[in-house]
C-alpha positions as CSV (number, residue, x, y, z in Angstrom):
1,X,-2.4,9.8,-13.9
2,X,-6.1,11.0,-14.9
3,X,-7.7,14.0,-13.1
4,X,-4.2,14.5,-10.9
5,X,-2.1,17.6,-10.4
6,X,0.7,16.8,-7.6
7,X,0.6,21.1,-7.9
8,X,-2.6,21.0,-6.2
9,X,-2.1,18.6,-3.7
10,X,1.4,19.7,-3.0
11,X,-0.2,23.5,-2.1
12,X,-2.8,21.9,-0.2
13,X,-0.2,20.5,2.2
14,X,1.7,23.2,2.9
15,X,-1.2,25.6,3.4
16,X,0.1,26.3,7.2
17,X,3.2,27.2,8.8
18,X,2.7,25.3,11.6
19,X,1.8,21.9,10.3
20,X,4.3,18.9,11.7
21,X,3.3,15.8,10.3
22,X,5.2,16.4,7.0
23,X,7.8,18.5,5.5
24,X,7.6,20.1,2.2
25,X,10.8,21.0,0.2
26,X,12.2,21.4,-3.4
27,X,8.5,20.1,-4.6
28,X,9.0,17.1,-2.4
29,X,6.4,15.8,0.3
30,X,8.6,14.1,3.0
31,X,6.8,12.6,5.9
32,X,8.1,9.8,8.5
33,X,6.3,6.3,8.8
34,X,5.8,3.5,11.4
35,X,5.5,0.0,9.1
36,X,5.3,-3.3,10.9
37,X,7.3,-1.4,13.6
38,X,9.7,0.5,11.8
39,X,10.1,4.0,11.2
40,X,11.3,5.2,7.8
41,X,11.3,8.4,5.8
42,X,9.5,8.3,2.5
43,X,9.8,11.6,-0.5
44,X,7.2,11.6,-2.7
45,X,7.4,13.9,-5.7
46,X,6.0,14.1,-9.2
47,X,6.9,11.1,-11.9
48,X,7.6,11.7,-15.6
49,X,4.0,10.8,-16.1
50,X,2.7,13.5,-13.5
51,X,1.9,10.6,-11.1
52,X,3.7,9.8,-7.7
53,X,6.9,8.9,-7.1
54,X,8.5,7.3,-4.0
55,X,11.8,7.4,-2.6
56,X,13.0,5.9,0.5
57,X,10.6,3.2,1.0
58,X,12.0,0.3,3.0
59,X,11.0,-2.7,4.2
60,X,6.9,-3.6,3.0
61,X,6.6,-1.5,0.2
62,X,3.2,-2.5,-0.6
63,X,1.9,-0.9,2.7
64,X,3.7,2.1,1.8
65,X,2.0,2.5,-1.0
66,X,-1.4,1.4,0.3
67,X,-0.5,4.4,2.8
68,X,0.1,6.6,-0.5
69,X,-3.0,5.6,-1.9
70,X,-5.0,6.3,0.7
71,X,-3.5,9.3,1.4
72,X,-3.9,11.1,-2.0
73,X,-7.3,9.4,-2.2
74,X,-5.8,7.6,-5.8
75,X,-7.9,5.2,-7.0
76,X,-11.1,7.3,-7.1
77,X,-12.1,8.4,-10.5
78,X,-12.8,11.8,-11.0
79,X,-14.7,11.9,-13.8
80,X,-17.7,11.9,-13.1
81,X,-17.3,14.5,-10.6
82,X,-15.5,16.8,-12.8
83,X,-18.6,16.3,-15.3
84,X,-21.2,16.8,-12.6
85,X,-19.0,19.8,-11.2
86,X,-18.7,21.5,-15.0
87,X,-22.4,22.7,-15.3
88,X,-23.1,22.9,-10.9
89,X,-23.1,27.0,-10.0
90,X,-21.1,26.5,-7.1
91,X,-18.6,23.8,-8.5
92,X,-17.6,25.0,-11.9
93,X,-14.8,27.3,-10.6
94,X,-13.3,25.7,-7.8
95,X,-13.3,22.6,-10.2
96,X,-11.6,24.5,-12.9
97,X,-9.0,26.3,-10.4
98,X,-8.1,23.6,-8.3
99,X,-8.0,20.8,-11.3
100,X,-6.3,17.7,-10.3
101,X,-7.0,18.3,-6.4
102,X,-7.4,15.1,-4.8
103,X,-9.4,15.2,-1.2
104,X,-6.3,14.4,0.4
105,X,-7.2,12.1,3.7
106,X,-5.9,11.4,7.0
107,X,-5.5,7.5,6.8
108,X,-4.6,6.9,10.6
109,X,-8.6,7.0,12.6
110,X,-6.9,8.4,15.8
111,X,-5.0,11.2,14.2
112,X,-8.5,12.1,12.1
113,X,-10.7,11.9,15.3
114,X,-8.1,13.8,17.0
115,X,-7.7,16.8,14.5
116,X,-11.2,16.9,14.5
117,X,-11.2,17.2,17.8
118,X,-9.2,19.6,17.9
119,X,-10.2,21.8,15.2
120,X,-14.0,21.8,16.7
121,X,-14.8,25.4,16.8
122,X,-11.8,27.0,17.0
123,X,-9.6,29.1,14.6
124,X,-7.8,27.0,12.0
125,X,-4.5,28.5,13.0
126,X,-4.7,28.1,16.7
127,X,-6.0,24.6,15.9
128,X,-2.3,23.8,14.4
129,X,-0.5,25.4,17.3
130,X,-2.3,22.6,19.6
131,X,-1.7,19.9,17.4
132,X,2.1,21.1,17.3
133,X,2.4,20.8,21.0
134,X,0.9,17.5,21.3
135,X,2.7,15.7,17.9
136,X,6.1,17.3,19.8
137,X,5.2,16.5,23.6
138,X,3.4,12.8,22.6
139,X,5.0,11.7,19.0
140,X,7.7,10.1,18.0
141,X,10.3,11.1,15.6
142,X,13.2,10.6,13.3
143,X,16.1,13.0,11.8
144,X,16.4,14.1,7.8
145,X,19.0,16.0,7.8
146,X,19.0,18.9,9.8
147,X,15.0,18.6,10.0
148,X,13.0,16.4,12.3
149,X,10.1,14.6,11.2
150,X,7.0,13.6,13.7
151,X,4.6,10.6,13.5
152,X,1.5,11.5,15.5
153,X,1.1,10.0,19.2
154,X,0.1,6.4,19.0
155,X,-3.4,6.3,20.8
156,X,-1.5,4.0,23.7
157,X,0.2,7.2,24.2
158,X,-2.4,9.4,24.4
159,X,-5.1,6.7,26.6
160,X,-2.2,7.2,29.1
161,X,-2.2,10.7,29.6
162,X,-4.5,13.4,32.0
163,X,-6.9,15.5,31.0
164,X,-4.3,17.9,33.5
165,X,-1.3,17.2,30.9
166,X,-3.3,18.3,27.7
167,X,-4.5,21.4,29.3
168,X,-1.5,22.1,30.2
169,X,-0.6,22.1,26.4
170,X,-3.7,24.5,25.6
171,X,-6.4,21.8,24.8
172,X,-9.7,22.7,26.2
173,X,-10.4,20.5,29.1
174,X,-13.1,19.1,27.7
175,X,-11.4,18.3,24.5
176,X,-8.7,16.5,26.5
177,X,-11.5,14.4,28.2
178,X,-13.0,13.4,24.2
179,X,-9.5,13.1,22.9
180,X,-8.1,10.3,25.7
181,X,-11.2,8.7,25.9
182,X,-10.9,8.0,21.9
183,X,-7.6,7.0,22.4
184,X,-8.5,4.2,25.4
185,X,-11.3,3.5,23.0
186,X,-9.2,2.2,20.0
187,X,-6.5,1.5,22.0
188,X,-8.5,-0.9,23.1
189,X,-10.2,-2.4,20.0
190,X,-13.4,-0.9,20.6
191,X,-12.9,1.5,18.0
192,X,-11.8,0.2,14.6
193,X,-11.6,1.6,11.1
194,X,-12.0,-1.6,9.4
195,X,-15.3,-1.9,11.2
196,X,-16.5,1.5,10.5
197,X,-15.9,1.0,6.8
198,X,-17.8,-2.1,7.0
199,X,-21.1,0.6,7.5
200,X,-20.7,3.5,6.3
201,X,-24.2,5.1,7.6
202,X,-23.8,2.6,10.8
203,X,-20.3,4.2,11.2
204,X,-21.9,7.7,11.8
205,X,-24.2,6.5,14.4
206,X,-21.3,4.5,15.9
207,X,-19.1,8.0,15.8
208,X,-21.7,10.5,17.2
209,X,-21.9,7.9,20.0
210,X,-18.9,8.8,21.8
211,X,-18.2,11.5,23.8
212,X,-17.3,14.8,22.5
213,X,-18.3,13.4,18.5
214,X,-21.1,15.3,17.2
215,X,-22.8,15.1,13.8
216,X,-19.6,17.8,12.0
217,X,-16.7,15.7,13.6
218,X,-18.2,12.5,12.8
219,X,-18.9,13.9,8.9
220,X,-15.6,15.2,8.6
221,X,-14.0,11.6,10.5
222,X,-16.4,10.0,7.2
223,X,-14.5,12.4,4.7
224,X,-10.8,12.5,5.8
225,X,-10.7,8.7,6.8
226,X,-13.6,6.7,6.1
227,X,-13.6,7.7,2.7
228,X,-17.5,8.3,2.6
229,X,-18.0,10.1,-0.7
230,X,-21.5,11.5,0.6
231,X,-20.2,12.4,4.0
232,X,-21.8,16.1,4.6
233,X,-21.0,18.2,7.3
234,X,-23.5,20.5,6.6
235,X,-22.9,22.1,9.8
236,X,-19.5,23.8,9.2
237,X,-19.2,27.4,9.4
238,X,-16.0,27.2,6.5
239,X,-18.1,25.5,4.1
240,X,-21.3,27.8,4.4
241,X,-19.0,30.7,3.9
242,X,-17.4,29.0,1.0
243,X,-20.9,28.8,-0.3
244,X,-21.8,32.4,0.6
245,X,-17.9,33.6,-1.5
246,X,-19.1,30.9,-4.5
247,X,-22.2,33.0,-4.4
248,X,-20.8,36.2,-4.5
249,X,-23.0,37.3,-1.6
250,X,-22.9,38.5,1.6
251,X,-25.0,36.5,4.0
252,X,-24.7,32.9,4.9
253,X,-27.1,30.2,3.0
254,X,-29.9,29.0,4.8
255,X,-29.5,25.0,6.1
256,X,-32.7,24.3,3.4
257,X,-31.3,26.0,0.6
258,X,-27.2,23.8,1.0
259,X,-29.5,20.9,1.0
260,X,-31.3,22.1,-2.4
261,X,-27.6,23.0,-3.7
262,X,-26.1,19.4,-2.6
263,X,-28.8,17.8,-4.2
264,X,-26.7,17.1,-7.4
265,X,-23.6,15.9,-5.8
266,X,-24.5,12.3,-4.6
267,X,-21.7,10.2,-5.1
268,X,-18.9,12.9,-4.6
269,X,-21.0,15.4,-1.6
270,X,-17.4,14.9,0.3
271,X,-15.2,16.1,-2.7
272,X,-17.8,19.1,-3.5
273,X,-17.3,20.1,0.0
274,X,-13.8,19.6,0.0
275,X,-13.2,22.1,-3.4
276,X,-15.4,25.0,-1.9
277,X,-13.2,24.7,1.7
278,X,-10.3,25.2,-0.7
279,X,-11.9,28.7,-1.6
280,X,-11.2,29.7,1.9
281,X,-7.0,29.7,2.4
């Protein structure tokens, strides 16, 4: 497979500890799935030809792989990034240590909205250790082995909880208030992914919206599950210090001057941001 190092994205997903959507072991990505109603475990590891391999899949393998596709972000081609990236100050190392990366996605629009949610201006660590609690308290799961494998809450789940029982799990209270309200939201039908796709630059307007959805959740909803390749949260603090470390200086770049450095990327913004956060962990 062109432009694809199952090294990269296989270090990518195990860059925390506390993450409980998949398990990673013997260079194997296993993660549990709900298709057309039943659960399965799938492996996934590298193929003689450095591609993908799956193991496991029952039932609708075709969604499976649609799932795989989307998750590894597969059928974009990545060479006109890697040519724009080759001669761009900020892109030429990341894109040269991190070859093969693929801006892995979260296919499922509640789980994205909800990590970023939850992630929204809190430490990356801490923003596992919530997401732990609620995948554990809310999720369902399924034994391999002697591990246990999660599939995040359904948003039926989560539309039918308090804003009392997700504090209690160390969500901010007004997180648990954006959080349920998304859920009852696409629960509902309100809120749909195909729709969003539809429009991309609608889709951000739709996002910010909501309760609780900003202009950095919605951009980073548009990266990790809209697949929007000029999605640019401009805003985040990681990427502007990933700018400042690409650099090699010590104070953070100006809004004006990221837009003047962005100004080459059309077409991949999403994956240029994507390969400086790399920088940071």
């Amino acid at each position: 497979m062109k432009h694809f190092s199952f090294t990269a994205n296989i270090d990518y997903l195990r860059r925390n500890d506390e993450e409980i959507t998949h398990l990673i072991t013997a260079n194997r990505v296993i993660k549990a799935l709900e298709i057309a109603g039943q659960k399965q475990v799938i492996e996934i590891h590298e193929a003689g030809d450095g591609g993908l391999a799956i193991e496991g899949c029952q039932g609708d393998k075709h969604e499976v792989q649609t799932f795989i596709d989307d998750w590894f972000d597969l059928s974009t081609d990545l060479t006109p990034f890697y040519e724009m990236a080759a001669v761009d100050r900020l892109l030429a190392g990341p894109a040269e240590r991190f070859y093969g990366l693929r801006l892995m996605g979260i296919p499922d629009l509640f789980e994205a909205l909800s990590w970023a949610i939850i992630g929204q201006q809190i430490h990356l660590n801490f923003a596992y250790t919530i997401k732990k609690r609620i995948v554990e308290t809310y999720g369902e799961h399924v034994g391999f082995g002697a591990h246990t494998l999660y599939l995040f809450p359904k948003p039926e789940r989560i539309a039918a909880c308090t804003p009392e029982e997700l504090v209690r799990l160390q969500l901010s209270r007004r997180k648990s208030e954006y959080l349920i309200n998304v859920a009852r939201l696409i629960a509902d039908g309100q809120l749909q992914k195909a729709e969003l796709i539809k429009d991309l630059p609608k889709a951000h307007h739709t996002l910010t919206s909501i309760r609780g959805i900003g202009p950095w959740t919605a951009n980073y909803v548009r990266m990790r599950c809209l697949r929007d390749p000029d999605a640019f949260p401009i805003d985040d603090v990681g990427f502007q210090n990933a700018v400042r470390i690409a650099l090699q200086r010590q104070e953070k770049p100006s809004k004006e001057e990221l837009h003047v450095l962005a100004r080459h990327w059309e077409g991949f913004t999403a994956y240029a941001v994507f390969y400086l956060w790399r920088l940071l962990y």
